[in-house]
Each structure stands twice: as C-alpha cells, then as structure tokens.
C-alpha positions in Angstrom: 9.8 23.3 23.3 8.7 22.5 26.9 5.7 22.4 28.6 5.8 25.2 30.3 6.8 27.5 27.6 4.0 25.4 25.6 1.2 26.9 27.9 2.5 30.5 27.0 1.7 30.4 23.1 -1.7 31.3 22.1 -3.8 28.1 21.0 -6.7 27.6 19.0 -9.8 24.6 19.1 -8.5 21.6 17.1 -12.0 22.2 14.6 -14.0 18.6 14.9 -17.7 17.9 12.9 -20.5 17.8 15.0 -20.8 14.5 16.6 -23.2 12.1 18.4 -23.0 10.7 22.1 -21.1 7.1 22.2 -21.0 7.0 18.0 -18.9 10.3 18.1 -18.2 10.7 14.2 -19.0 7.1 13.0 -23.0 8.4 11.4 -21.0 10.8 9.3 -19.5 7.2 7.4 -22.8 6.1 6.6 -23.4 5.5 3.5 -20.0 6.4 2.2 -16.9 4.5 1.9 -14.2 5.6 4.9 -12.0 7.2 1.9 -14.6 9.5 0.4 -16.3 10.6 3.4 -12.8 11.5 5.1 -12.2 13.5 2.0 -15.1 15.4 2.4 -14.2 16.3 5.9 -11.1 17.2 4.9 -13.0 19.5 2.9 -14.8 21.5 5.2 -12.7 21.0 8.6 -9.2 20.7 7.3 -6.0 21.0 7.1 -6.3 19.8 11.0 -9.6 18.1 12.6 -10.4 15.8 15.3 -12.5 12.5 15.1 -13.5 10.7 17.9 -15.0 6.9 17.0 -16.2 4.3 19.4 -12.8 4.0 21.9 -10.7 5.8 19.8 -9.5 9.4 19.3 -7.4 10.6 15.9 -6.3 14.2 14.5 -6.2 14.1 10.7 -3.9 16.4 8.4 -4.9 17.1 5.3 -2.5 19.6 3.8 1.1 19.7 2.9 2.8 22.5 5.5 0.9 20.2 8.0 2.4 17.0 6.7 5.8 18.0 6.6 5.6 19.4 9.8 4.5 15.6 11.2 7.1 14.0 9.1 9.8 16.0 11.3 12.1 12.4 12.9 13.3 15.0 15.3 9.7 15.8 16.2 7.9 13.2 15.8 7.7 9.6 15.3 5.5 6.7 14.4 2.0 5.9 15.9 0.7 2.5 16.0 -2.8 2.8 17.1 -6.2 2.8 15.2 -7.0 -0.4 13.4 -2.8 -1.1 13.1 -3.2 -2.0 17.0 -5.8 -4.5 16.4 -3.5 -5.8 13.0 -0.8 -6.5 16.1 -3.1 -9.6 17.0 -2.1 -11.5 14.1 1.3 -9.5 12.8 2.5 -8.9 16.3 6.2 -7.0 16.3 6.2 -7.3 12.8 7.8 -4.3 10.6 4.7 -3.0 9.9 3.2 -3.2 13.4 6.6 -2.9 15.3 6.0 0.2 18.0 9.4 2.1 17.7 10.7 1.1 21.3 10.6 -3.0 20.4 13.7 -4.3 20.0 12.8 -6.4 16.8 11.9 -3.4 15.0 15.3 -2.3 14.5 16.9 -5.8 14.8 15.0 -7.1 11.7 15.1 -3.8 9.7 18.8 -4.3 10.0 18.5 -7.8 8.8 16.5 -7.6 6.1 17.4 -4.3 4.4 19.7 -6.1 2.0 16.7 -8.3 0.6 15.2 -4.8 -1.0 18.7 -3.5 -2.7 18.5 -2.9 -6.4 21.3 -5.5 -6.9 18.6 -8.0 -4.9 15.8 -6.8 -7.1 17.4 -7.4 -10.2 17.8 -10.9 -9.0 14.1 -11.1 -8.2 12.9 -9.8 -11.8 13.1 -13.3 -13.1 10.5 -14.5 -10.5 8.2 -11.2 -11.1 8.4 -11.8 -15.2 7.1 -15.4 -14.6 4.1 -14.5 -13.0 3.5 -11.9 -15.0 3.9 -14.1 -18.1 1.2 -16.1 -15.9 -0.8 -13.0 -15.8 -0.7 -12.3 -19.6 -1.7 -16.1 -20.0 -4.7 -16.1 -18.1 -6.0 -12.9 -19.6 -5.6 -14.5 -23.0 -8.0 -17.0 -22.6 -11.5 -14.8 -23.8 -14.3 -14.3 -21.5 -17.3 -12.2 -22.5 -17.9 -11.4 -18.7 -14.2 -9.9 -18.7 -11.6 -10.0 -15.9 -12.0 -9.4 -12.5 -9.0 -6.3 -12.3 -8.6 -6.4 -8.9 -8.8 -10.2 -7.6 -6.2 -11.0 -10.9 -3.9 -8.3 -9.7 -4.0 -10.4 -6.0 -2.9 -13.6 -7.7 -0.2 -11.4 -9.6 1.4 -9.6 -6.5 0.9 -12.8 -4.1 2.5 -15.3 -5.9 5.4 -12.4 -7.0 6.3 -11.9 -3.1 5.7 -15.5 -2.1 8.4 -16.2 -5.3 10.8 -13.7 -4.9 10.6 -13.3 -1.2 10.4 -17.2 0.2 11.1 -19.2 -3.0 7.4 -20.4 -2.5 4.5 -21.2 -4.8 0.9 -20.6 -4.1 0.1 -21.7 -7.3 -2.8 -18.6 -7.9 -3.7 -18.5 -11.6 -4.2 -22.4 -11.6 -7.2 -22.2 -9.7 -10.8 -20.4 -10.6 -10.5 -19.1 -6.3 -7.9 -16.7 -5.1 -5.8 -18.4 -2.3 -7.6 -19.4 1.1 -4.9 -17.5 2.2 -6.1 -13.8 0.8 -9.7 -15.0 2.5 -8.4 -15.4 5.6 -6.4 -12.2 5.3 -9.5 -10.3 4.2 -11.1 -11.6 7.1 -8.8 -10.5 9.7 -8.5 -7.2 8.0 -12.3 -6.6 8.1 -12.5 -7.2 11.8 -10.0 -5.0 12.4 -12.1 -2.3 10.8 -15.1 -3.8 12.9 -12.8 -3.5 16.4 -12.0 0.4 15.3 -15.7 1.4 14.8 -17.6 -1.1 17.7 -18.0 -0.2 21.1 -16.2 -2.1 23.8 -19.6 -3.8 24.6 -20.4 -4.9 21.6 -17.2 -5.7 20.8 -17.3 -8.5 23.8 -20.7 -9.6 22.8 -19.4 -10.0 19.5 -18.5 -14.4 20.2 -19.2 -14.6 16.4 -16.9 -11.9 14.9 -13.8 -13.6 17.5 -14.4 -17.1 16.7 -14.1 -16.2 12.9 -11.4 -13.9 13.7 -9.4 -16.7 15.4 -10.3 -19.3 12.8 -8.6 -16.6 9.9 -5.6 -16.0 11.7 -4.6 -19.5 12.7 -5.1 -20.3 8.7 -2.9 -17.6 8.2 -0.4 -18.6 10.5 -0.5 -22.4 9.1 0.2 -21.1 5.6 3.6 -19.3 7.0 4.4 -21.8 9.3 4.2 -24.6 6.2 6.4 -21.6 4.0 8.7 -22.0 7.0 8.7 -25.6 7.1 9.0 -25.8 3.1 12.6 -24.3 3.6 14.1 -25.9 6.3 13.2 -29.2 4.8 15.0 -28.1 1.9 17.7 -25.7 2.9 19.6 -22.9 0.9 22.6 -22.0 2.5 23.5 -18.8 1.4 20.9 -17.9 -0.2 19.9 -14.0 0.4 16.1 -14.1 0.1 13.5 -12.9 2.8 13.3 -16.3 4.1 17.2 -16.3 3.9 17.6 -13.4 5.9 15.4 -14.2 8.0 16.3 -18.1 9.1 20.6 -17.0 8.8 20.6 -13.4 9.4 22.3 -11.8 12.5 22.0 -8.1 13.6 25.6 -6.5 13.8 24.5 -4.7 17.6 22.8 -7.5 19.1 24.5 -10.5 17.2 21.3 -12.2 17.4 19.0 -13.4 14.8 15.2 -13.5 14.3 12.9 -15.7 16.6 10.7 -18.3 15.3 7.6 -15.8 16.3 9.5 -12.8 14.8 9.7 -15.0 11.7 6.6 -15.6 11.6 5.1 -12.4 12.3 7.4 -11.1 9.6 6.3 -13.2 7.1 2.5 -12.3 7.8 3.7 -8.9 7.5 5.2 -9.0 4.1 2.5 -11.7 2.4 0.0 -8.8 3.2 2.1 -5.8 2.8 3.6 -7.2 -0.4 0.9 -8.3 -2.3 -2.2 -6.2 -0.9 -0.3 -3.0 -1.6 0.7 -3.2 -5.0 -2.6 -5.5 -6.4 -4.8 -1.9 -5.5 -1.5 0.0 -7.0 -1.9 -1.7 -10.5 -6.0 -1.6 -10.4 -6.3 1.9 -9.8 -3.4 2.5 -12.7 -5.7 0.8 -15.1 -8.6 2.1 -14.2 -6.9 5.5 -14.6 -5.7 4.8 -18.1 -9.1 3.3 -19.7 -10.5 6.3 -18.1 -8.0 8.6 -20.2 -7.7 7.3 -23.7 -4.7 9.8 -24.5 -2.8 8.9 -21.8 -3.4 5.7 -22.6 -2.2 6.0 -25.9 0.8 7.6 -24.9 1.6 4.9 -22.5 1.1 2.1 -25.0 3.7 4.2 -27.5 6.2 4.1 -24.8 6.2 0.5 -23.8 6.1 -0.4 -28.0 9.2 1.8 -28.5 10.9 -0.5 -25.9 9.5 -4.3 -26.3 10.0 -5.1 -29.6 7.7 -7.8 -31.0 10.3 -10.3 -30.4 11.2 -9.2 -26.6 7.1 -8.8 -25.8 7.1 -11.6 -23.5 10.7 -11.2 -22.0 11.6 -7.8 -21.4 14.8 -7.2 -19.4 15.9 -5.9 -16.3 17.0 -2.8 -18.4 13.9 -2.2 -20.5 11.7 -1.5 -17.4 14.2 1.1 -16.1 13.6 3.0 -19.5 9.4 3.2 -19.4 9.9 6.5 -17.9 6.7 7.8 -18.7 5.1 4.7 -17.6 6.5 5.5 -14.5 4.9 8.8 -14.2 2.0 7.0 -14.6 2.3 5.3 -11.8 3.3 7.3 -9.4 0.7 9.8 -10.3 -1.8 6.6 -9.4 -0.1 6.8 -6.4 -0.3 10.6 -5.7 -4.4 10.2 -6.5 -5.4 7.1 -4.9 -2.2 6.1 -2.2 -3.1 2.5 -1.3 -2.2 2.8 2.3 -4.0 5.9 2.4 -2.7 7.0 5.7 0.3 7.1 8.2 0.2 7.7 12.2 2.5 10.1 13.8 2.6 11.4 17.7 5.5 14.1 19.1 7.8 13.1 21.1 7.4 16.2 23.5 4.5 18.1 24.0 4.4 20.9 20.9 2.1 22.8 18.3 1.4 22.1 14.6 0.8 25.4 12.8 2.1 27.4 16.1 -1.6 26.8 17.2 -3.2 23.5 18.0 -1.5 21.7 21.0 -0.4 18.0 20.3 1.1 16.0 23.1 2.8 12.6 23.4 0.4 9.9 22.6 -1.8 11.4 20.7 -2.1 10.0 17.2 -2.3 12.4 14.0 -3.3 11.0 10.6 -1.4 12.0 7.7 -4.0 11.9 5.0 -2.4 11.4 1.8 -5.2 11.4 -0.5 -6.1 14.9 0.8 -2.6 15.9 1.0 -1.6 14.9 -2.2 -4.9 17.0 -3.5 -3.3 20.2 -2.2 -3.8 22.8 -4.5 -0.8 24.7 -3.2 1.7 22.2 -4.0 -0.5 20.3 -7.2 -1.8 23.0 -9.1 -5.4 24.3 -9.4 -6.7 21.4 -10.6 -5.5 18.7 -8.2 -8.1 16.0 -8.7 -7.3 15.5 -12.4 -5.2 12.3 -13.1 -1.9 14.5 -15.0 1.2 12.5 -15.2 2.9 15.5 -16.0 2.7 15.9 -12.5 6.1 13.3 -12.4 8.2 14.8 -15.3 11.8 15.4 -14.4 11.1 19.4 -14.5 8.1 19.5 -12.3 9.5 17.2 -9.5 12.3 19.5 -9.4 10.4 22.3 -8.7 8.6 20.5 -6.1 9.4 20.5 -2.5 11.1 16.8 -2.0 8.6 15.4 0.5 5.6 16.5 -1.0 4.7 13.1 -2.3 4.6 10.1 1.0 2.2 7.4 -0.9 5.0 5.6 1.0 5.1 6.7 5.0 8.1 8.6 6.2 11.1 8.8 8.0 12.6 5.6 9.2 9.4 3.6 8.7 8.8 4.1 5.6 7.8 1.3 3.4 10.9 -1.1 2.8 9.5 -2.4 0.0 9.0 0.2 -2.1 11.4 -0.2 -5.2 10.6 -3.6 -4.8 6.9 -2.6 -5.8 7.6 -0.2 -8.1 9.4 -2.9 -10.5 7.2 -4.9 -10.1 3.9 -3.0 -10.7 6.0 -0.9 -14.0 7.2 -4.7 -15.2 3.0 -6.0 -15.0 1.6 -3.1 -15.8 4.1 -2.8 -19.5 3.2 -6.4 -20.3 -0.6 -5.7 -20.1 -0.4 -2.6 -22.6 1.7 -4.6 -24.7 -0.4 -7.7 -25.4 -3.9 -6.3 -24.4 -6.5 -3.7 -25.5 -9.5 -3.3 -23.1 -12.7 -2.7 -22.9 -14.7 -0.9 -20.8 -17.8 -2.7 -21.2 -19.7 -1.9 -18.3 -18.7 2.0 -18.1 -17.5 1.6 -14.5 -17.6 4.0 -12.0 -15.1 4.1 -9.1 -16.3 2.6 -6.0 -13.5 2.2 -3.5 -12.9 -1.3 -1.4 -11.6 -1.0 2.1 -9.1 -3.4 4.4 -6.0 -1.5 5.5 -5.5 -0.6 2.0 -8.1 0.4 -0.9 -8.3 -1.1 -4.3 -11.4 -0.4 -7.0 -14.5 -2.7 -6.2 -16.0 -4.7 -8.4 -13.4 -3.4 -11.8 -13.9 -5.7 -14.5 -12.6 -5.6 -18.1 -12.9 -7.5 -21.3 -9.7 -7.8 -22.3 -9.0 -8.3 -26.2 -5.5 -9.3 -27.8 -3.6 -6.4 -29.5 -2.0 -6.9 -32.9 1.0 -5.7 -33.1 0.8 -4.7 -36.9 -1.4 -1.9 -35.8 0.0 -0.4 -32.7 0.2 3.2 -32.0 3.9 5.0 -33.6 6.9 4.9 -31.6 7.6 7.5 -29.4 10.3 10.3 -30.7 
C-alpha cells in the first residue's frame, strides 16, 4: 500500500497510558516486575498500545489477529531495537542480534542450520542424557533447604549446549557456584535492562554501571575465546558440531566462512540463547506441575509407562519421542509463561494494523506473547489456567497454525528450537522418574527478568521415588 493511498484511510490514536514528562511509562513498572505490569496494560489498553521509556519508543500487540498480522514476511520483518540493541555490544552480528541487512545473518544461518537437524540431534542426545544423569545425581544427595529450581536448571542447560554444541566442559554440578560465566552474563543482561530504562544523562554519568559492564563482557569473551582455542589445539576434522560448522563451514553464495569475530559473537549468542532459554522453560514446567497435582500425576504415569525400572537412567532416543503428553506439558509452559516473552517487528512500507493505526518503517512493535497466548478468542474462556489439553492432537488442529510463537517467526525464528525441546522433554522425564517433590515453602510465582524470565527464588525438597509404588501405567 503506498503512502499516499495510506493518508486516504481513516486512522485512529494508537491508545497509550497516561504518562510522565522524561519517565514517559517507566512509574507504571514500579513495584511490579516488567512481565506483570505489561500484562496489566495489555489489559486495559490492548490489543495495540504505545509506550514511550527513557529514549525509546515501542507499540505492543497483545492479541492474536494483531500478531498474525505482524508475523506477515511479506509485510513485515524483524526489529532489533529495545534492550536487543544494547545486547549488540557484547553479541554483535550474532544470530540473535543480526539486523536483517548484515551479511553474516544469512551467511551463518546457512552454515549452521545443519547443526539443529533431527539426524544432528539424535547425535547430541548422548551428551544431553549425561548431564541430565548429572542433574538426577545432584538432586539425590538430600538437603532439607531443597534445591535451587532455577540456578540447577542453568548448570543443566549450560553444560548441555557447551557439550553438544562445542564438545566443551564447564564442569557446573561439580562446584557449590554456577559458572563465572552465567555471572558475567547476568551482568551484561541487567545493564541492558538499565540502558533501556535510564536517560541518556544518567546513562553517561553512570562510570560504575560501564566499568562493570566492560569487566562482564570481556569475561565473557575470554570464556569463548578459550572454547575456541580448546578446539583448534585439538582439531576434529569433520566433525559437524557448532564449533565444527563454525571453524570449516562455507556459505554456498558467498563461498566464505565465518570470521574469528563472527565466531565469537556466535558463540556468545548460543551459550546465552541455549542455556538461558530452556533453564526458565524447565522451571516454570515444574512449578506448573507441583502446582497441579493431577497433572502431575498424569505426567508421572506417562513417563513410567515408557522408562521401565531398568531403562530409568538411560532412556533412548526413541523413548522421548513417545512422552507425548509430556510434551503437551511443555509446550503449554510455553504458551503461559514464553521465556523470551517478546519479538520485534517493523513494516517494510508504510501500512495499518487493524485497517486503523498507521505503522511506518522503523517503528518497532512488540509481539507480546504472554498476552497473546492469553487470548480468549483463540484459548478458550479460561486462558490463564495451565490446561495441557490445550496441545492434544484434536485441539491443535482446530487451531489456526500460528497461534502459538513462544518461538519468534518467520525466518528468525529460534534455530534452536527442537534442539530445546529434547532436551527440556529428556530432563524434565528423568526428574518425574526418580523424584517426588515437595513444596515446602508454598511458593508463590515471582518472575526474574534478563532478556528471558525464569521463577525467582523456586526451591524444592526433592525426595527419591520408589518405584514399587508409582502411579499405574497409562492405558
């Protein structure tokens, strides 16, 4: 549609809460994590609003029509901008933080789209049962003050990526502290929140935020750099890893590989997108199942009517593609509480969402999954309740196919996706086979923020099942 035949069409306000001079939006955060008080708004000002923060300017969609309307590739495209342009300091032209036009983008999505085949999965599952064996291990040992959920889940998913991806240990569950690494990341992370919400003054005044900030990243980028250096002192030739792909792959249009800063941006990328990601995937899952006893229970049944006693520390390849209903489980987590709770997107021409609000190149729209995946239109009248019904085969096919994006879209959307979902089904099936748990401090969701959200401060005490008394097979 062009411009001038734009101008023609009647337009509405884009509906915004009321605001305060230089803080814009930012009081109506206080007190609140970002999460829930973007829900509420997108409550009362949806399905499209505007917030302005400190320097920054963002339309959020918070229903379906809206979000499949956005997720249009002929229409639209991705936006990096937000706290994702501030993430560029320290993942650069990563896949993640890649802006469409950079040539690496496309040059190492080319590359490295072989590393996430199901044929290269099944090769990785090895490398995800060991840690999850390491998982089960450590959770064995009794502690009265329980198990930290999410922090365990961290040492799960970053030594599972570091494993499978790079051939690379960081050694997690032998130590009491998480890896310097995940410190450093959570650093970084934070002031990228920080940047998003500070004004440009304060932002320069700021000399101790930076100076931390540049002491985390170049951590960060000496823990890749010795990954890197770890496989070129010993070599793999061959060998069809990330790292592999990464050090020997070639593009077919370009017939050039990576860059050593590519590489290491890449690597960055997928350490934080590959563990962060799924360790708040898996904590909100369990949360979600002590919180539901019979679902629970039904969950248990499955994953007993697949391990046998004898298998329960070395299920196969095979037995995780049958947990069907623990899979439903899952991706209903997903639906609830996405862990990258929200994707940018900005038209390519100057047009309308709904045929009223004008949107024009540059201007970044949030695809709000939480709230989208909450729409009562496509969910039900009753969207907030945890119902893995949601996934069985005859409701997704009587769903519209994109309704559900705890993913992205288009042709950014997460590469690593089936990747995670083995994963997360393989840890998650070993917990409910060996563990029973205890919710000893009747916890109460309270969300923790980065670029993704995981439960805060989610602990268990986790007690040993015996097997002579499980729950009866499934029929």
């Amino acid at each position: 549609m062009s411009t001038a035949s734009l101008s023609l069409l009647p337009t509405e306000a884009i509906p915004q809460p009321p605001r305060l001079p230089i803080l814009g939006h930012a009081h109506h955060f206080i007190g609140a994590d970002f999460i829930h008080g973007l829900m509420k708004l997108s409550r009362q000002y949806g399905p499209l609003f505007e917030l302005r923060m400190p320097g920054d300017r963002v339309l959020v969609a918070t229903d379906y029509a809206l979000a499949e309307e956005l997720c249009d590739e002929k229409r639209f495209g991705k936006r990096v901008g937000g706290p994702l342009k501030h993430v560029r300091r320290f993942a650069g032209d990563g896949l993640f933080t890649a802006m469409n036009t950079e040539e690496n983008w496309a040059k190492a999505h080319q590359i490295l789209m072989p590393a996430f085949s199901m044929k290269a999965i099944r090769g990785y599952f090895p490398g995800m049962l060991e840690m999850g064996k390491k998982l089960v291990d450590k959770w064995s040992v009794h502690d009265p003050m329980g198990v930290d959920v999410a922090e365990d889940f961290t040492r799960l998913t970053l030594d599972t990526i570091a494993l499978c991806g790079f051939d690379y240990r960081f050694n997690s569950f032998e130590s009491d502290e998480v890896h310097p690494f995940v410190h450093a990341m959570m650093g970084c992370l934070a002031d990228c929140r920080r940047q998003m919400r500070s004004t440009s003054l304060r932002r320069l005044l700021d000399f101790r935020s930076r100076r931390q900030f540049n002491l985390d990243r170049d951590f960060m980028f000496r823990v890749v750099d010795a990954v890197i250096a770890e496989r070129l002192a010993h070599p793999r030739p061959g060998q069809k890893d990330l790292m592999g792909l990464m050090l020997e792959g070639v593009d077919r249009k370009t017939g050039t590989g990576l860059d050593a800063e590519n590489i290491r941006y890449q690597l960055i990328t997928f350490l934080i997108a590959g563990h962060e990601t799924t360790s708040g995937w898996l904590s909100f899952a369990l949360y979600l199942l002590i919180k539901h006893p019979a679902i629970m229970a039904r969950a248990v049944a499955e994953v007993d009517s697949v391990f046998s006693d004898d298998n329960a520390m070395d299920p196969t390849f095979v037995d995780i593609q049958k947990l069907s209903y623990l899979d439903q489980v899952l991706k209903e987590t997903l639906r609830l509480w996405p862990t990258a709770p929200a994707f940018s997107r900005t038209p390519h021409s100057a047009t309308t969402l709904a045929g009223r609000y004008h949107v024009r190149p540059g201007d970044r729209v949030l695809v709000f999954t939480p709230s989208v995946h909450r729409d009562p239109k496509i969910w039900g009248p009753e969207p907030e309740l945890f119902n893995p019904e949601h996934f069985s085969a005859e409701n997704c096919k009587n769903r519209p196919e994109k309704a559900y994006r705890p993913f992205g879209t288009g042709m950014r959307i997460c590469i690593g996706q089936h990747f995670a979902s083995v994963e997360a089904t393989l840890a998650l099936a070993l917990l409910l086979k060996h563990f029973e748990f205890e919710d000893y401090q009747n916890y109460e969701l309270r969300i923790m923020e980065n670029l993704t959200i995981k439960p805060q401060g989610f602990r268990l005490r986790v007690h040993p099942r015996r097997f002579s008394t499980r729950i009866p097979r499934i029929s």
